[in-house]
N, C-alpha and C positions, 0 to 999 in steps of 0.2 A: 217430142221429136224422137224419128224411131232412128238406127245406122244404117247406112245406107251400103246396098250390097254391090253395087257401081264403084271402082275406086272413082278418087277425084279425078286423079290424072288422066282419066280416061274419055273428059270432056276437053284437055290438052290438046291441040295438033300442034300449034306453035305460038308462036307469041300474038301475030295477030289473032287466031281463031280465039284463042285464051281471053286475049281483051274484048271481044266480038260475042262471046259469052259472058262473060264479066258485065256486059253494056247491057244484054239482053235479057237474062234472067235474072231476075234478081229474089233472092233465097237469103234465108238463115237457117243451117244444120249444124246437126254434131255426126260425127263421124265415129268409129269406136277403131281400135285396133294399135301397137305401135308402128307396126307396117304404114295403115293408112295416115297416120300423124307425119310420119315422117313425107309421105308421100306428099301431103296436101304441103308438108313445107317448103318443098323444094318447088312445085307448083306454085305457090303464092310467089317464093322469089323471082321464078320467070316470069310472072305478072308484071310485077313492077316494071316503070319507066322513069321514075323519076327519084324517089324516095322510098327508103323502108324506115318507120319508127318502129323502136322492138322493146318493150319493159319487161323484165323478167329479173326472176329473184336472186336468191345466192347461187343455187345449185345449178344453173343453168349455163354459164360460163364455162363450164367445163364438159357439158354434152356438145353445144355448138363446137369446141375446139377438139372433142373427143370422140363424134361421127361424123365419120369422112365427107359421108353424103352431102352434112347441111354445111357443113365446112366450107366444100368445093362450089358447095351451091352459092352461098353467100359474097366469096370471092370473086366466082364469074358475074355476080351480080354487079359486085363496085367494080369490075372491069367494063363493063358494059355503060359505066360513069352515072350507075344508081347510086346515088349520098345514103351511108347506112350508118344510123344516128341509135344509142343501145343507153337504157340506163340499167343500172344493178348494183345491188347495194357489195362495197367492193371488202373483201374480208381478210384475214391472213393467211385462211386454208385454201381462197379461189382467188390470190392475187396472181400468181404466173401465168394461172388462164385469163384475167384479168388483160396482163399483161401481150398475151399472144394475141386477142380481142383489137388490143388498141394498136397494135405497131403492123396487123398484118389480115383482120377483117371487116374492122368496121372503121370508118371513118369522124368518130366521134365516140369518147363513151363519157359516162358521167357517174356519179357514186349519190345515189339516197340511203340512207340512213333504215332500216326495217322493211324495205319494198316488199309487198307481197302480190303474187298472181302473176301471170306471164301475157304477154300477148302481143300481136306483131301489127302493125297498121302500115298499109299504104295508099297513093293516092285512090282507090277506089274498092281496094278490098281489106279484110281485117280476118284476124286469124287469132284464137287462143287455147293452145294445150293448158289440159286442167293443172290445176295447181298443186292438187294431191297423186302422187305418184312415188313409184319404189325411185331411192336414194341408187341415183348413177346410171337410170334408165329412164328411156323419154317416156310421154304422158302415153296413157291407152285410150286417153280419146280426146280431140279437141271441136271449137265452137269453129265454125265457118261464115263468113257474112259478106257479102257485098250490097249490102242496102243501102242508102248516101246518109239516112239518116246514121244509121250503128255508126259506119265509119268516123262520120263527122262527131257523133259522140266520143269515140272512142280516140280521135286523133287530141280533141280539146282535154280530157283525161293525160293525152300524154305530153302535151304541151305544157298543160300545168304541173307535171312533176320532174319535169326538165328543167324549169321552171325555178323547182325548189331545190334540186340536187345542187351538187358540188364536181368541179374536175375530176377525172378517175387521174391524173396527175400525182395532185394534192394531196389525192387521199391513198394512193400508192406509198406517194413518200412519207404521208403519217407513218403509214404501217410499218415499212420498212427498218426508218430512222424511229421509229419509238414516241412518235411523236402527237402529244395530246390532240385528239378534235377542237377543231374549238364550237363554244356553245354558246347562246342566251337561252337562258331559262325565264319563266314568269311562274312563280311559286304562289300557290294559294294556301295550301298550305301550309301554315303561321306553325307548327310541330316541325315540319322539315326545315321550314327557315332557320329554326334553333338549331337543329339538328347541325345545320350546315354550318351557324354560323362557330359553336362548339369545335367543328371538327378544321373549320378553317385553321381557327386559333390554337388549334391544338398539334398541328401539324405543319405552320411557319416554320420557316429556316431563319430569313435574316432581317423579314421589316414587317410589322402589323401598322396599320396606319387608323384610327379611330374618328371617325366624325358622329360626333353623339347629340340628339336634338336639344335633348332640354337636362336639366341638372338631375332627375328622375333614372332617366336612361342609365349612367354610371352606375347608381344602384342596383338596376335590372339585370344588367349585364354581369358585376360584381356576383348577384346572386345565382347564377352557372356556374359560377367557381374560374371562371376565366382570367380572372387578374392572380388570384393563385396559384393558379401556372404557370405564369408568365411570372411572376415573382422566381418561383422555385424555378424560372428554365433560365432566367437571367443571372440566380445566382449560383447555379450550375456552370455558367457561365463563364463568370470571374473565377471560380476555384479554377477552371480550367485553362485558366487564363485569357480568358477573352478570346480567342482565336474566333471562334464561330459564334460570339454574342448577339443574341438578336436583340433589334433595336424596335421599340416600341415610342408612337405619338399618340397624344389623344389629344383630340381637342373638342371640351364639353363647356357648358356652363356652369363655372364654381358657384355653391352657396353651401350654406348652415347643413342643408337635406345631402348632402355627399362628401361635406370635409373630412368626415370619421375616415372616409373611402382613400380620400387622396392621403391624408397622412400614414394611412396605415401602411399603403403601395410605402411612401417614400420612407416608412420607417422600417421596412420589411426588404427591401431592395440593397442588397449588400455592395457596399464600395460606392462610390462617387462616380462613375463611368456615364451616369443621367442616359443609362442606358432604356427606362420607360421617366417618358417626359410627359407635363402635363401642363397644355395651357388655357385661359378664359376664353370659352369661346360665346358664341347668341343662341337664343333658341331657332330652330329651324323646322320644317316641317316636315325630314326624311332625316334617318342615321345610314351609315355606310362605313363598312372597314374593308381596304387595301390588304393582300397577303402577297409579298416577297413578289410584288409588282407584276401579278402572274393572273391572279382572279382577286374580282369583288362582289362585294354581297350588298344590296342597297333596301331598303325598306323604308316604305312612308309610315309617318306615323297617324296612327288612328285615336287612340286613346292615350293621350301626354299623361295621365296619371297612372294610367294601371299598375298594380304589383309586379306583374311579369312581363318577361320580355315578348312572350308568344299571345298576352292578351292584348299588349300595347299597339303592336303592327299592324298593318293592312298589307296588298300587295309586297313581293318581294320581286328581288332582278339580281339574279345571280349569273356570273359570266367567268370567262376565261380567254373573249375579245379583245386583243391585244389592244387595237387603237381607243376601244372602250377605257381597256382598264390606265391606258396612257393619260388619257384623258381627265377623270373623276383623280389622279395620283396628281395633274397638273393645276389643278383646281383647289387637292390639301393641301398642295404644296405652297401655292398661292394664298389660301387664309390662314397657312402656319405662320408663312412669313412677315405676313402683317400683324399678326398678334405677338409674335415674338419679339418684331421689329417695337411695335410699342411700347411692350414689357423692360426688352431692355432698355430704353430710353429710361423710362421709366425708373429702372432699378440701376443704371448708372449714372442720372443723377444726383437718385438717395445716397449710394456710397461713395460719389465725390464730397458730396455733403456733409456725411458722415467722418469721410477719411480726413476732411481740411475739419474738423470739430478735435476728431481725437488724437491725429500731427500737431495738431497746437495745444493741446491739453500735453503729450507726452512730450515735447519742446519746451514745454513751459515748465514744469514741473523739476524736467534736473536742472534746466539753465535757473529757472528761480533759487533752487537749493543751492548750487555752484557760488552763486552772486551773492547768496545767505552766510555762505560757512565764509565766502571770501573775505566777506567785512568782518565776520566775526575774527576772523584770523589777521586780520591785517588790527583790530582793535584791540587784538590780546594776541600777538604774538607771543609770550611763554607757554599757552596754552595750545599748540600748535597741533601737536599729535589728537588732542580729542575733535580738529576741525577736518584733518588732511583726510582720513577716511570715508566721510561722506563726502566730502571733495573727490574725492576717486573713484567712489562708489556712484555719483549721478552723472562723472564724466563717462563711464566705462557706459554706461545706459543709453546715454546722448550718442557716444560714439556709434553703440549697435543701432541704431535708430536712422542714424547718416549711411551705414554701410546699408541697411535692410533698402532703405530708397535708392543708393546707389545699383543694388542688386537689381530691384524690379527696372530701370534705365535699363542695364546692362539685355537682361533677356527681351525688354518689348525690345531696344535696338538688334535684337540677335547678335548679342557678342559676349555672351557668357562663353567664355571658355572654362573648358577643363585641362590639370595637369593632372594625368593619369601616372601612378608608380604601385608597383605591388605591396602590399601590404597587410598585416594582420589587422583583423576587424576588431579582433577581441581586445585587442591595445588601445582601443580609439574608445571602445566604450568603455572600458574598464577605467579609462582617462576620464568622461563624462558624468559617467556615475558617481565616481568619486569625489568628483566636483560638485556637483549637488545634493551630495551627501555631506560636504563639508558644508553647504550654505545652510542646509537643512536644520543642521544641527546647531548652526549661530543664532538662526531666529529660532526663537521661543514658541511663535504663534506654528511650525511645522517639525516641529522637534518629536513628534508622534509620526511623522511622513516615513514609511520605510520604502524604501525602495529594492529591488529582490532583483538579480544577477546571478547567473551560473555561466561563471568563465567557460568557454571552448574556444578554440584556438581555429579563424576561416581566413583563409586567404584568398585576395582581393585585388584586383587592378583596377581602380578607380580613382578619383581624384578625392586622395585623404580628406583635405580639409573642407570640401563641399559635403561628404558624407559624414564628416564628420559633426558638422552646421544644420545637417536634416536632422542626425540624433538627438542632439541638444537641442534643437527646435522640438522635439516630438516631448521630446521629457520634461522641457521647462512650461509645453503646454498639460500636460497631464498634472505637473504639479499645480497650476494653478487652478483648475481647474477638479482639483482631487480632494478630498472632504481632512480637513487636518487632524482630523482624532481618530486614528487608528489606521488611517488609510493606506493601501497599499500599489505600488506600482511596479509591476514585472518587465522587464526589459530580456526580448529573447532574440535568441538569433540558429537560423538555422541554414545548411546548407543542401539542397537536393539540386535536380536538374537548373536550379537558379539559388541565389543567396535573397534571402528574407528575414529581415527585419521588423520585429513588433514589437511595441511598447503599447500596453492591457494598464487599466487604472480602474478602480473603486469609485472613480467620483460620480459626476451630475450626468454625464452621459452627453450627446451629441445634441442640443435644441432639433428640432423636426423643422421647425424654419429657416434653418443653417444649415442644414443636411446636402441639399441639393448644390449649392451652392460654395462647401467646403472649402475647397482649394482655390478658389475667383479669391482674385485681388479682394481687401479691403472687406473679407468675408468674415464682422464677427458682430456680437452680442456681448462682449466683454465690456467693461466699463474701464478696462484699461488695455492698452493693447493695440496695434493699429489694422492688426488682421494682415499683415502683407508676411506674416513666418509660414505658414503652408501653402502658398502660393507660390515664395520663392523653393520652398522644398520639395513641391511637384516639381516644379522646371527644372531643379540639378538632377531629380530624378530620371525624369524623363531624357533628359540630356545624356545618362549614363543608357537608355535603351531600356529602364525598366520600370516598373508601374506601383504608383502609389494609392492608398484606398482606408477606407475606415468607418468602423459600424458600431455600433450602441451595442452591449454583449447581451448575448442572448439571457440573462440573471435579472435584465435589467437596472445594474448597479454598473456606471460606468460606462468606459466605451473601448476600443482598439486600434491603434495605428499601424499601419503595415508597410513598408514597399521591399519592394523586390528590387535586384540588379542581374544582369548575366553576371555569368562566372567568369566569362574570359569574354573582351569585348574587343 
């Protein structure tokens, strides 16, 4: 096709003659020149009677609203009550023009994502300046056609990308307000999936949520280095006090092939906050992890054995669909619940089991001695003084045993009060230590127990003798719990932006099955003991506003107890 030396317009006389040509000739050319582009556009718009559809790229929003000609033209058009309908992909540099578009020439615009090529359709005619041209001037030559076939091509083309577009609205107010697209992806490539699924987890704020197929996966996943992140971001975490702790779920199927995995998570997870929790889940046919309720990543599985994670999967579906991602979050939610819901049944009727075992073993044992030394005393009355001290000694144990169930009443009723008064910390422990430093050295079997204090002098507005009840709690467990020959137990106390508290021991360290579980009522492995002293010493804690926690020392000899208070409360 050669240019034609005839402008278009020049087969124009008016609207009918226009149409009357349009009816009767029917052609396809290219035209060359910006003069003649411009010309034939302003032509095509007097054509029109009914509709103009118009696709065109980025750059072009800003010539229609920046020559007057097509401007003016376009306007008298939708005066004339032609419906002018425009897609283009809508950006940051041509949103204003965007904007002028929609509030004052066209009567619809819509936003595609990458559009490329330009071109203008109406009921019988079709028009497109080429797509390559100088940056901020119109094209030098475009395609001309009024065939029915082209058009009818050419209109089904733009039906269907109207089709697939979005409101130019929507996507205004993205740009404006800063606000993510949203997307569904289908990833084939198994590299990107990893990719993705790495940088998810690696750039969580406050929730990763885990759905893992089969007991394999945890392994897979482990091997990216994923759960070590989230170790080290959790216990970043806590040193910083918790404020921004993000909160980790999985739920996989446990066996023999990943228990290394989970105890390692919960031996490496500093503090008791069960801030990455792990429950028994079934095997499934797809894994999928939730990030901070924003995007999820879903993958089926293809190979339940493979070594790694990117030979394992098939298909992925990555998104950032809110009511998707609502969705697949209501659905974890729902099989946490249920598994949790079982567990704990589960595990709270082992430790009522437990606790009504070891309340009547520690009940029996001073009331049986009491009832022993009694008769012994009431049968030898001269011998009095050698029966009265274990008399005192299994009452004083009985008594703390009535007060400790008293306590736990008091806080599940919520009515543990405090009486708050200022006072020196350093007097309350110097009081404790000293105390268990005089018991230490009466028995024989701990008379190697040292216990190590460096007086400083902090002052306190809290309820003395609850904090006073934590300490002695925290010490009288390290001592039992501490190896008797040679062992050592530090008691520290320091004062920064909060007052904390730790008592560090030599002994056997924290069990990894008692770990998670710490502070819960009726939470122990002792063979004596009924587990309810750091469960009431969380609650005074927390009652004062401050936070209690405790980790296995990194020597692996031993473990650490800590809580914090505010300074002025």
């Amino acid at each position: 096709m050669t240019s034609s030396t005839t402008p278009f317009s020049a087969y124009h006389v008016d609207n009918n003659s226009g149409n009357n040509y349009a009816n009767s000739v029917k052609k396809t050319k290219v035209f060359h020149g910006p003069e003649k582009v411009i010309d034939i556009a302003l032509q095509f718009a007097s054509n029109a009677e009914n509709k103009i559809d118009a696709c065109v790229d980025h750059t072009r929003p800003s010539l229609i609203v920046k020559i007057r000609e097509i401007k003016k033209a376009f306007r008298a058009t939708r005066k004339r009550g032609v419906k002018l309908k425009c897609i283009t992909e809508i950006t940051a540099e041509n949103v204003s023009f965007c904007k002028e578009l929609l509030t004052s020439i066209v009567d619809e615009l819509r936003h595609l994502d990458g559009i490329k090529g330009n071109f203008y359709v109406s009921e019988r005619e079709y028009i497109a300046p080429a797509a390559l041209h100088e940056k901020g001037k119109p094209s030098s030559q475009v395609i001309y056609s009024n065939m029915k076939e082209i058009v009818e091509e050419q209109q089904y083309i733009f039906d269907t990308l109207w089709n697939k577009s979005i409101s130019a609205e929507d996507k205004i107010k993205e740009i404006e307000q800063g606000i993510e697209p949203e997307y569904f992806r289908v990833i084939n490539d198994n590299e990107e999936a990893t990719h993705i699924l790495t940088d998810l987890t690696k750039h969580a704020q406050r929730e990763i949520l885990f759905l893992l197929p089969n007991d394999k996966s945890l392994t897979r996943i482990d091997r990216l280095g994923i759960f070590d992140h989230l170790i080290d971001k959790c216990n970043e975490g806590i040193k910083g006090k918790g404020e921004d702790m993000i909160q980790v779920k999985i739920i996989c199927p446990l066996s023999d092939a990943n228990l290394n995995i989970v105890n390692r998570i919960l031996r490496n997870t500093t503090g008791t906050s069960n801030n990455i929790r792990i429950v028994n889940g079934s095997d499934s046919s797809f894994g999928m992890v939730i990030v901070d309720n924003t995007k999820f990543l879903k993958a089926e599985i293809r190979e339940p054995e493979a070594e790694q994670f990117s030979e394992a999967i098939g298909l992925s579906f990555y998104s950032n669909s809110k009511p998707s991602v609502e969705s697949y979050k209501l659905f974890f939610e729902l099989l946490w619940n249920e598994h949790t819901t079982n567990e704990q049944f589960k595990l709270s009727d082992k430790m009522q089991k437990e606790f009504i075992n070891i309340a009547a073993h520690e009940l029996r044992t001073p009331t049986q001695a009491i009832t022993g030394y009694s008769e012994l005393l009431a049968a030898e009355p001269e011998n009095g003084k050698m029966f009265v001290n274990p008399i005192l000694r299994n009452s004083k144990r009985l008594q703390r045993l009535s007060e400790d169930i008293l306590d736990v009443t008091r806080i599940e009723s919520q009515s543990l009060k405090l009486t708050k008064e200022e006072f020196d910390l350093n007097d309350v422990i110097l009081s404790i230590v000293g105390d268990y430093r005089s018991l230490l050295l009466d028995n024989e079997n701990n008379a190697n127990l040292n216990i190590v204090y460096e007086p400083k002098s902090i002052i306190v507005n809290a309820d003395k003798g609850r904090i006073a009840q934590v300490v002695s709690n925290l010490l009288s467990n390290a001592i039992k719990f501490t190896t008797k020959e040679k062992g050592t137990i530090c008691v520290m106390a320091e004062k920064d932006s909060e007052i904390i508290v730790g008592v560090k021991d030599t002994g056997q360290g924290i069990d990894l099955e008692i770990l998670p579980k710490l502070f819960r009522k009726f939470a122990t492995k002792s063979l004596s003991g009924t587990g309810l002293g750091l469960f009431i010493s969380k609650s005074i804690i927390e009652a004062h506003g401050g936070k209690i926690w405790a980790e296995n020392n990194s020597d692996g000899k031993g473990a650490t107890f800590s809580f914090s208070v505010p300074i002025t409360q």
